[in-house]
PDB file of N, CA, C and O in Angstrom:
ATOM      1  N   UNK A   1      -3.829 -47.869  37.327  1.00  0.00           N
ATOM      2  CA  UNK A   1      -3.188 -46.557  37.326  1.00  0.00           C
ATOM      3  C   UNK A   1      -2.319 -46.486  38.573  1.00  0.00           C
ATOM      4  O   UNK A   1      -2.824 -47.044  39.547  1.00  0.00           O
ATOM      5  N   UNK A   2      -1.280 -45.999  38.741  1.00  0.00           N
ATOM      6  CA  UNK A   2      -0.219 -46.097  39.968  1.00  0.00           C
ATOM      7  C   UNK A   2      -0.337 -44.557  40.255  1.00  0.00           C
ATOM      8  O   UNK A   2      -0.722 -43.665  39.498  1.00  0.00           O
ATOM      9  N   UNK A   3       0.113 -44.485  41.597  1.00  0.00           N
ATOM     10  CA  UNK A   3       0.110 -43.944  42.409  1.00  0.00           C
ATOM     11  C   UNK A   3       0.550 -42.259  41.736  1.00  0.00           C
ATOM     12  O   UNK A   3      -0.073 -41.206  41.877  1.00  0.00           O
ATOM     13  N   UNK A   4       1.902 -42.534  40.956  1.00  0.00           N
ATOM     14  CA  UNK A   4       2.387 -41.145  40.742  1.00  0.00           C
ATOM     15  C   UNK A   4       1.318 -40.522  39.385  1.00  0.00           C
ATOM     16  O   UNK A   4       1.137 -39.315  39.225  1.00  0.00           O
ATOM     17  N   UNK A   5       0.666 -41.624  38.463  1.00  0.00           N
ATOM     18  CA  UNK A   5      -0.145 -40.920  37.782  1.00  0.00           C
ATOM     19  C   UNK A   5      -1.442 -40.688  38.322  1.00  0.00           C
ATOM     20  O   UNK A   5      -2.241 -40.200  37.522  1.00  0.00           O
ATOM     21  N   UNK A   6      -1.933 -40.953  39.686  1.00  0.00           N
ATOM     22  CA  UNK A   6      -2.875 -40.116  40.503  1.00  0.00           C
ATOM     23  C   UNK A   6      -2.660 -38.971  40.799  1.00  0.00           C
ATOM     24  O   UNK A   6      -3.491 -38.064  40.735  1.00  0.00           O
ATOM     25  N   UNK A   7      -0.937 -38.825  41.344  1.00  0.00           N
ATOM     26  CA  UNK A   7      -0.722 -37.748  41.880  1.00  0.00           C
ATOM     27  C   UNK A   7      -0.750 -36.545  40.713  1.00  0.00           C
ATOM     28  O   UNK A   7      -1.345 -35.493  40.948  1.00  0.00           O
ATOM     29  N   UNK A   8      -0.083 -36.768  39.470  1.00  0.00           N
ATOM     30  CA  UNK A   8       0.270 -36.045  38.040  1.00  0.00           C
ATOM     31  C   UNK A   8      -1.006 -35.944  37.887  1.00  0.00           C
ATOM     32  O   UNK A   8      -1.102 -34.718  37.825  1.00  0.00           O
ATOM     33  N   UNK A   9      -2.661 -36.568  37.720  1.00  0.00           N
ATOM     34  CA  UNK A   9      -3.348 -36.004  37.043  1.00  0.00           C
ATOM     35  C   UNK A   9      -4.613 -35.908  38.581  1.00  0.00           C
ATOM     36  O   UNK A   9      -5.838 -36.017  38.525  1.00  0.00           O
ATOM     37  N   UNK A  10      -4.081 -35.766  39.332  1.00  0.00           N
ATOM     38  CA  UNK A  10      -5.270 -35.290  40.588  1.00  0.00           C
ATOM     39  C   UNK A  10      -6.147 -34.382  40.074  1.00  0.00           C
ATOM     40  O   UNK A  10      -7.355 -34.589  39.957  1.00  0.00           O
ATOM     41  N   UNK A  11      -5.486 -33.219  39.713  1.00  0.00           N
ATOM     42  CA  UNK A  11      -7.063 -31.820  39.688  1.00  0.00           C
ATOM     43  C   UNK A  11      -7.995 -32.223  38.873  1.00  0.00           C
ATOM     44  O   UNK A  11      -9.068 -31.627  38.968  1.00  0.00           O
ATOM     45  N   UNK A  12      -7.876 -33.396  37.784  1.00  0.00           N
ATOM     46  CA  UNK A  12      -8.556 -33.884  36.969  1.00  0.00           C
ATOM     47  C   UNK A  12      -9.625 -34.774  38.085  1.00  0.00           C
ATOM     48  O   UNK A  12     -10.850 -34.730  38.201  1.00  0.00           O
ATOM     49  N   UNK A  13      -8.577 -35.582  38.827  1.00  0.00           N
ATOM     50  CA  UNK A  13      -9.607 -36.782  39.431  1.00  0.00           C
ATOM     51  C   UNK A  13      -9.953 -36.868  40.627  1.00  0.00           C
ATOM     52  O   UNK A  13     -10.281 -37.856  41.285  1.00  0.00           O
ATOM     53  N   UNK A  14      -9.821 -35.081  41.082  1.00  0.00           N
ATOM     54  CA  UNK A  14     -10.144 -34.848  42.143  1.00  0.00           C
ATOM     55  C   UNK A  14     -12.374 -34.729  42.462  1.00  0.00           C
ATOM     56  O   UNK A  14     -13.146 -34.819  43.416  1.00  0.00           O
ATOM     57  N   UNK A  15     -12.466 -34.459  40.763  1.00  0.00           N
ATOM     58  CA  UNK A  15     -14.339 -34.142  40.920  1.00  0.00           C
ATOM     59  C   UNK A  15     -14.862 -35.761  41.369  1.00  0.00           C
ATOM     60  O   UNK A  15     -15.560 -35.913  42.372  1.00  0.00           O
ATOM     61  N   UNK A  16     -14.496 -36.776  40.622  1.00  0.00           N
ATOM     62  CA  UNK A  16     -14.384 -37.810  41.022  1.00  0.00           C
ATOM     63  C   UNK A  16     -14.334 -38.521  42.806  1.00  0.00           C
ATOM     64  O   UNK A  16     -14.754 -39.568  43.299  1.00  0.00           O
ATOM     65  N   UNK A  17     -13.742 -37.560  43.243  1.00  0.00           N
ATOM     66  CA  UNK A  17     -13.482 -38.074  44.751  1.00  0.00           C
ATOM     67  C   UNK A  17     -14.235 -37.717  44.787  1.00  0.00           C
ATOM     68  O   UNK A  17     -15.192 -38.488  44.860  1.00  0.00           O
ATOM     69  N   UNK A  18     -14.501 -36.236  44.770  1.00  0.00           N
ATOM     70  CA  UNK A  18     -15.552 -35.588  45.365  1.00  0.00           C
ATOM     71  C   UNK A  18     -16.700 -36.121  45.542  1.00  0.00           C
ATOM     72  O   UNK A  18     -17.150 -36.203  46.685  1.00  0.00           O
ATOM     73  N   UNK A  19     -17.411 -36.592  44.450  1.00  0.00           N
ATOM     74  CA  UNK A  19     -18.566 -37.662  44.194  1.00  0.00           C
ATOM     75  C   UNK A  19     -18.645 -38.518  45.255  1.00  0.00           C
ATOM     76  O   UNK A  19     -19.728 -38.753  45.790  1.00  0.00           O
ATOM     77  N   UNK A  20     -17.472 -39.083  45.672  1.00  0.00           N
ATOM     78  CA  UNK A  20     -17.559 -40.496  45.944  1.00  0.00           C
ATOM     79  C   UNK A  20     -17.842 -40.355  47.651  1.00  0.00           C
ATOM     80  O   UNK A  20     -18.495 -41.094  48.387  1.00  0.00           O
ATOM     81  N   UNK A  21     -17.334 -39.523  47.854  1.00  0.00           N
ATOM     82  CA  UNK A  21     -17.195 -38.926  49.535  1.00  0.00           C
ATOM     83  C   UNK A  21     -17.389 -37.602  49.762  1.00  0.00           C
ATOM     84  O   UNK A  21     -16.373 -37.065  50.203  1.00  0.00           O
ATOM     85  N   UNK A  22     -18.327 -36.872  49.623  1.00  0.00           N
ATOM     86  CA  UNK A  22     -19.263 -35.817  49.721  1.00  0.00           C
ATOM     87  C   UNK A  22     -18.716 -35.113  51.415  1.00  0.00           C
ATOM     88  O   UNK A  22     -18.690 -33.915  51.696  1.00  0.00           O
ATOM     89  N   UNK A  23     -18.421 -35.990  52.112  1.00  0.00           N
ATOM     90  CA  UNK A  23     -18.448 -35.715  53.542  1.00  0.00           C
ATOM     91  C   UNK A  23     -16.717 -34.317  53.744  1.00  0.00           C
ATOM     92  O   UNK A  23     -16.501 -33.367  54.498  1.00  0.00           O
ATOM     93  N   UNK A  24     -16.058 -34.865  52.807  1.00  0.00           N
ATOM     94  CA  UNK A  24     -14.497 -34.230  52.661  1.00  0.00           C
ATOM     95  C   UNK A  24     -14.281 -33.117  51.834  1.00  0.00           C
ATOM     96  O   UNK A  24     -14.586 -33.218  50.645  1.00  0.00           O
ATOM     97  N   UNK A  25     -13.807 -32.078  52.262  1.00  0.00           N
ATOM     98  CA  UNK A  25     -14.048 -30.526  51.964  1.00  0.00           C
ATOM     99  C   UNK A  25     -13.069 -30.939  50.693  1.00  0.00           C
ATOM    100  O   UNK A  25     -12.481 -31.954  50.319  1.00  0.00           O
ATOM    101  N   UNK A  26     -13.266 -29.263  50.140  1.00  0.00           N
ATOM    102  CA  UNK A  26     -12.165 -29.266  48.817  1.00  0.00           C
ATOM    103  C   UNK A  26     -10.795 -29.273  49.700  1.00  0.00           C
ATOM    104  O   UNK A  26      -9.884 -30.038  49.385  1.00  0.00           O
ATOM    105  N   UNK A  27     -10.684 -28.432  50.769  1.00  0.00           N
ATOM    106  CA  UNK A  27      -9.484 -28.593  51.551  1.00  0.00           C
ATOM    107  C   UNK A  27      -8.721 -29.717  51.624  1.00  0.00           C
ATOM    108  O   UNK A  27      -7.571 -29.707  51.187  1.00  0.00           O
ATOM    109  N   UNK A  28      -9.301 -30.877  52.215  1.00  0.00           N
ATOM    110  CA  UNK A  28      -8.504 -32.078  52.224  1.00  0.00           C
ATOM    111  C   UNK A  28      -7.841 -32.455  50.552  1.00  0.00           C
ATOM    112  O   UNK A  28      -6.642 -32.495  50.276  1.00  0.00           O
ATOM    113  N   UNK A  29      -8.941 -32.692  49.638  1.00  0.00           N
ATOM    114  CA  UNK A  29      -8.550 -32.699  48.490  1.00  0.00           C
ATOM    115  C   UNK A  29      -7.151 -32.112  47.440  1.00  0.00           C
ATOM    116  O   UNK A  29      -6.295 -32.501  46.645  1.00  0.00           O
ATOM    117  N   UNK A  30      -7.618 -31.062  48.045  1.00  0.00           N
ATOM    118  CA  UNK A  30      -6.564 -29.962  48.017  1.00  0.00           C
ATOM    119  C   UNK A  30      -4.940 -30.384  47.991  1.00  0.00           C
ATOM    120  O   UNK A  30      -4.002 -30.462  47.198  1.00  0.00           O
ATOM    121  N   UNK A  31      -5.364 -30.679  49.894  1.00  0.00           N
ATOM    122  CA  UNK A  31      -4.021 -30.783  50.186  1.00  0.00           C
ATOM    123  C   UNK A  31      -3.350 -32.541  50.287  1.00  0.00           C
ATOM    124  O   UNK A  31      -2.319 -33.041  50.737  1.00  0.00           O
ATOM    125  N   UNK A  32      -4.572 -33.053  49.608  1.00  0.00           N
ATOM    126  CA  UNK A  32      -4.191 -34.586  49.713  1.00  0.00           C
ATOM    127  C   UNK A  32      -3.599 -34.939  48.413  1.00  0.00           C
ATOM    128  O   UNK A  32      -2.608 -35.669  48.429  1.00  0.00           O
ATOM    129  N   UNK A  33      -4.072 -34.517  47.275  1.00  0.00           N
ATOM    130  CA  UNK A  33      -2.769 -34.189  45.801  1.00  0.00           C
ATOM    131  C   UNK A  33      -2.385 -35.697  45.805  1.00  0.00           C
ATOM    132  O   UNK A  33      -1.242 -36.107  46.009  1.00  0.00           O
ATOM    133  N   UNK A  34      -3.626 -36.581  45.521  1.00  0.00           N
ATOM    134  CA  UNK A  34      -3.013 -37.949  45.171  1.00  0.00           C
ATOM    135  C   UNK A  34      -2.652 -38.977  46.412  1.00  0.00           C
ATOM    136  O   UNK A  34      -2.596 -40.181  46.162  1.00  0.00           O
ATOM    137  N   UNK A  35      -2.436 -38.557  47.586  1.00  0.00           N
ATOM    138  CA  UNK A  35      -1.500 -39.318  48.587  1.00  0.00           C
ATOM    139  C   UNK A  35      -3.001 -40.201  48.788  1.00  0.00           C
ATOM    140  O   UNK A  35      -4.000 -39.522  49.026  1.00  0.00           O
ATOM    141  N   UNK A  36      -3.128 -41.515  48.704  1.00  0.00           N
ATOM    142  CA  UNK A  36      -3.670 -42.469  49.323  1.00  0.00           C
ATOM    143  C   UNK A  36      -3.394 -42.228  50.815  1.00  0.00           C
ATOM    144  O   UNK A  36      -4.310 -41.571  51.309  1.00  0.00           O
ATOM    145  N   UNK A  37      -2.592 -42.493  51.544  1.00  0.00           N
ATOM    146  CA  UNK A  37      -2.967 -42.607  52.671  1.00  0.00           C
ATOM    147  C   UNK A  37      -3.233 -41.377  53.502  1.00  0.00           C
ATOM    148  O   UNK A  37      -3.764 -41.640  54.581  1.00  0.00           O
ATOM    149  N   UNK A  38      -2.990 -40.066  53.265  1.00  0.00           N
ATOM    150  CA  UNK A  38      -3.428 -39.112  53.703  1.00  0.00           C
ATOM    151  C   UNK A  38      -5.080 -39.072  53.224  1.00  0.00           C
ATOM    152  O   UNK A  38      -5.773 -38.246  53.818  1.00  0.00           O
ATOM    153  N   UNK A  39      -5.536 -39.658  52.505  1.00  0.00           N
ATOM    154  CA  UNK A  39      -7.275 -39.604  51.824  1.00  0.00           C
ATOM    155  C   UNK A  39      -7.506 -40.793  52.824  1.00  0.00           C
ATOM    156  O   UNK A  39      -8.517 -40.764  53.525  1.00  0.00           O
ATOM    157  N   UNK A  40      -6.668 -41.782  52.922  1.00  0.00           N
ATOM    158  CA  UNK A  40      -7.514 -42.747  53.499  1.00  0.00           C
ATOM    159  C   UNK A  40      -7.698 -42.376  55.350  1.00  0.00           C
ATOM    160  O   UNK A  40      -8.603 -42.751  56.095  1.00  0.00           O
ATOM    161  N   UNK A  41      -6.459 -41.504  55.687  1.00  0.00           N
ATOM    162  CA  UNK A  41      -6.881 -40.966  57.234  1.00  0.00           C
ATOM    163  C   UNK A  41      -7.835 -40.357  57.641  1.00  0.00           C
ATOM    164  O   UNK A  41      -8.272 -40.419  58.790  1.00  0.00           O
ATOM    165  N   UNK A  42      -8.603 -39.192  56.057  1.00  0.00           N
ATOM    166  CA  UNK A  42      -9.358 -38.246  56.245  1.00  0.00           C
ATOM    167  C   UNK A  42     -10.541 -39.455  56.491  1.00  0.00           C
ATOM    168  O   UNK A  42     -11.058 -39.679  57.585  1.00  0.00           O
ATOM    169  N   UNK A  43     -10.835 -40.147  55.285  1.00  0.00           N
ATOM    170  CA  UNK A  43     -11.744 -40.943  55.564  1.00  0.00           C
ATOM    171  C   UNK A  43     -12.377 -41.162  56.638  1.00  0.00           C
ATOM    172  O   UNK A  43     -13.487 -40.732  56.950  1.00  0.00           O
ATOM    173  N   UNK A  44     -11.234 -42.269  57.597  1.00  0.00           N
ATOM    174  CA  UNK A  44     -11.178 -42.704  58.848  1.00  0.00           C
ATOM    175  C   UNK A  44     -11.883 -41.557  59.790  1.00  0.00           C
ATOM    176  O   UNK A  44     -12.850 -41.895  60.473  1.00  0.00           O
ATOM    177  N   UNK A  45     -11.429 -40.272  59.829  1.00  0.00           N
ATOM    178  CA  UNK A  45     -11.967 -38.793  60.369  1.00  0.00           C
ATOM    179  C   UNK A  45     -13.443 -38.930  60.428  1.00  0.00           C
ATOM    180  O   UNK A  45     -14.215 -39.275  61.323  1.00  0.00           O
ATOM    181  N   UNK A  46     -13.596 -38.550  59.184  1.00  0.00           N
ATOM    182  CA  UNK A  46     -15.015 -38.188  58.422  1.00  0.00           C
ATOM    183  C   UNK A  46     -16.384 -39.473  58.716  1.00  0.00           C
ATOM    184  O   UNK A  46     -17.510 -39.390  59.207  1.00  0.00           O
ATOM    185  N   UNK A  47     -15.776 -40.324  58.273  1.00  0.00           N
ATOM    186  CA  UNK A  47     -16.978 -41.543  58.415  1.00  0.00           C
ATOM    187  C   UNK A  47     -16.821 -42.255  59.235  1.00  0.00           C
ATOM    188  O   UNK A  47     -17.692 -43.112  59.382  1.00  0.00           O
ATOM    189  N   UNK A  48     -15.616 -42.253  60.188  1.00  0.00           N
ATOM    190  CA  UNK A  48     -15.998 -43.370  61.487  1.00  0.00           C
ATOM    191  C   UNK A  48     -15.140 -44.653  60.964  1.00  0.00           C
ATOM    192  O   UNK A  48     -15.409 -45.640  61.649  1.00  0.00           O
ATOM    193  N   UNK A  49     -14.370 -44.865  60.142  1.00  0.00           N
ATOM    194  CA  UNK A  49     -14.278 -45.674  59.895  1.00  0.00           C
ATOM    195  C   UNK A  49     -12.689 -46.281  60.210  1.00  0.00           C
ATOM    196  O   UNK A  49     -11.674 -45.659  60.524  1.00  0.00           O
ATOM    197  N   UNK A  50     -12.899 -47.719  59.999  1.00  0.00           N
ATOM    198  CA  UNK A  50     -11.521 -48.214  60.497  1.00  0.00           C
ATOM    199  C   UNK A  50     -11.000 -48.687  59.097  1.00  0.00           C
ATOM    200  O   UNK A  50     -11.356 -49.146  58.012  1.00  0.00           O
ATOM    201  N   UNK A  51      -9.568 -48.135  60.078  1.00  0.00           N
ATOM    202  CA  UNK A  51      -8.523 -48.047  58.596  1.00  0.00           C
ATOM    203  C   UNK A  51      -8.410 -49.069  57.695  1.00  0.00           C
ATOM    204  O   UNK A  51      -8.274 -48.710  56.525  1.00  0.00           O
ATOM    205  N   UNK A  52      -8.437 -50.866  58.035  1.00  0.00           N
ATOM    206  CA  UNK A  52      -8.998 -51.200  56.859  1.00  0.00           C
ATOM    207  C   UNK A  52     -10.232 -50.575  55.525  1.00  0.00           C
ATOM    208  O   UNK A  52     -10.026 -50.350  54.333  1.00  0.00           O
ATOM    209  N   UNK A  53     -11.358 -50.459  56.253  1.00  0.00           N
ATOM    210  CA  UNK A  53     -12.257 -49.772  55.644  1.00  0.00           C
ATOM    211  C   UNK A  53     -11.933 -48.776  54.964  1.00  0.00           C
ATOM    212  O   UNK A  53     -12.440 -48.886  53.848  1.00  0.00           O
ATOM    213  N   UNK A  54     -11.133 -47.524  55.101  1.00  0.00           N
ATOM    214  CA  UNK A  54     -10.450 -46.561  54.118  1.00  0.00           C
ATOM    215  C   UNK A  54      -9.911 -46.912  52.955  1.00  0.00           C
ATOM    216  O   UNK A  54     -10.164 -46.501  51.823  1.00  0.00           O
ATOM    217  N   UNK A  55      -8.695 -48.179  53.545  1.00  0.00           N
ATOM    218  CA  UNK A  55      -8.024 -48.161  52.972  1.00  0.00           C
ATOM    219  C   UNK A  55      -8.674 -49.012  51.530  1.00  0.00           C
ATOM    220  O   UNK A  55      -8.167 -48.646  50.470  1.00  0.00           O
ATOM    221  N   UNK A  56      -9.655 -50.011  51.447  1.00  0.00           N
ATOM    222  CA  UNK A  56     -10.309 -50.418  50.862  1.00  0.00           C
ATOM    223  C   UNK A  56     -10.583 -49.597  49.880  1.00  0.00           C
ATOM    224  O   UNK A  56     -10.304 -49.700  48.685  1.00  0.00           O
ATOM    225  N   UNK A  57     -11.354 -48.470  50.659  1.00  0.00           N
ATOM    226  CA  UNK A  57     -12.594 -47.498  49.552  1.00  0.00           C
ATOM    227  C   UNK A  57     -11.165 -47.123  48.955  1.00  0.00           C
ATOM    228  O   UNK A  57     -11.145 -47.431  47.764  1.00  0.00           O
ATOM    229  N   UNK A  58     -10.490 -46.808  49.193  1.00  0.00           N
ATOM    230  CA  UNK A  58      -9.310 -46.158  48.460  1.00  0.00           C
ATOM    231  C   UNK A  58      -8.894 -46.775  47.415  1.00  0.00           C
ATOM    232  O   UNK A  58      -9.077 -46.495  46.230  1.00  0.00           O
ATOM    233  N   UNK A  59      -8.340 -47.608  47.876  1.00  0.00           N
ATOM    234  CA  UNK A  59      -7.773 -48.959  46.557  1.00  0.00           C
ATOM    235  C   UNK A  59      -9.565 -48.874  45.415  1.00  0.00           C
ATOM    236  O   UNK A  59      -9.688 -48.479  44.256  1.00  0.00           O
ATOM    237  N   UNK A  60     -10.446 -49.317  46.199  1.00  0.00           N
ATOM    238  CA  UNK A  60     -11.547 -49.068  45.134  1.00  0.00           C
ATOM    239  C   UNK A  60     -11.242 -48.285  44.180  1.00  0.00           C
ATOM    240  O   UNK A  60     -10.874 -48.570  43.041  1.00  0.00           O
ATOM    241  N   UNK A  61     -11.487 -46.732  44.933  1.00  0.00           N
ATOM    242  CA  UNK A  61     -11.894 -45.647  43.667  1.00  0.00           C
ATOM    243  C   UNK A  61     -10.184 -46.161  42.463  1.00  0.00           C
ATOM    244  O   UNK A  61     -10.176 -46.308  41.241  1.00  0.00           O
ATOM    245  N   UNK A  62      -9.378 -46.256  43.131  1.00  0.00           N
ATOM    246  CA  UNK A  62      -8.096 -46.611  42.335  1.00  0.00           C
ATOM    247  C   UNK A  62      -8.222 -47.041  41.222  1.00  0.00           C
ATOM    248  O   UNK A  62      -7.858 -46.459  40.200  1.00  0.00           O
ATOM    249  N   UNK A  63      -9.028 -48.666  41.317  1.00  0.00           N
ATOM    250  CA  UNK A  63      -9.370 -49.471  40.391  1.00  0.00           C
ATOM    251  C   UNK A  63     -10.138 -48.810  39.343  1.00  0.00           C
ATOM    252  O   UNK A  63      -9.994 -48.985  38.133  1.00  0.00           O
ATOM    253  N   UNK A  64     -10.985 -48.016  39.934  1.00  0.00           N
ATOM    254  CA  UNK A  64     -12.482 -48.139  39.128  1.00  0.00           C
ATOM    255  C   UNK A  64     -11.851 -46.247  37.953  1.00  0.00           C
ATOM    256  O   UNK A  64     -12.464 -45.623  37.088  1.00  0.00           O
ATOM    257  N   UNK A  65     -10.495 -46.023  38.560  1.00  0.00           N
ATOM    258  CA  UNK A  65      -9.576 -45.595  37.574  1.00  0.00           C
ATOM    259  C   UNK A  65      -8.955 -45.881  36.276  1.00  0.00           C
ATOM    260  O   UNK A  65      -8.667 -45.172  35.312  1.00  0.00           O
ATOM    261  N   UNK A  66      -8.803 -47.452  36.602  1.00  0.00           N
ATOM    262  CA  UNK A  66      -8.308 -48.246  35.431  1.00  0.00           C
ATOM    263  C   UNK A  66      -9.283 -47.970  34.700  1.00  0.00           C
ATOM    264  O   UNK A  66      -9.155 -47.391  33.621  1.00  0.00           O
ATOM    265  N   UNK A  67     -10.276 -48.308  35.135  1.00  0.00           N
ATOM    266  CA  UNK A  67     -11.157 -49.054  33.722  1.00  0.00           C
ATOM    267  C   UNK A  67     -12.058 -47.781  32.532  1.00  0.00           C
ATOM    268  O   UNK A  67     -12.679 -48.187  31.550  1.00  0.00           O
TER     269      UNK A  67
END
């Protein structure tokens, strides 16, 4: 799934995030509307983590979109 049909069907696959990272308000969600790398900064915020590591979980949930 690419990027702009994340962004086109977000409010759908936003419960989905939610799941996945519990730690990130509806706010970020909100205002993150698809953008990978604005989700993957919050990440970085939230869990400590280094931006490889975001950027990973990110591309993850991506994939696990396709299928």
């Amino acid at each position: 799934m690419n990027k702009d049909i994340i962004a086109g069907k977000w409010t759908q696959l936003k419960g989905q995030a939610q799941q996945k990272w519990g730690k990130l308000t509806d706010d970020v969600f909100d205002r993150q509307q698809g953008d990978s790398q604005y989700l993957a900064g919050k990440l970085q915020e939230q869990y400590g983590w280094d931006r490889d590591r975001a950027e990973t979980e990110v591309r993850d949930f991506e994939r696990t979109l396709n299928s």
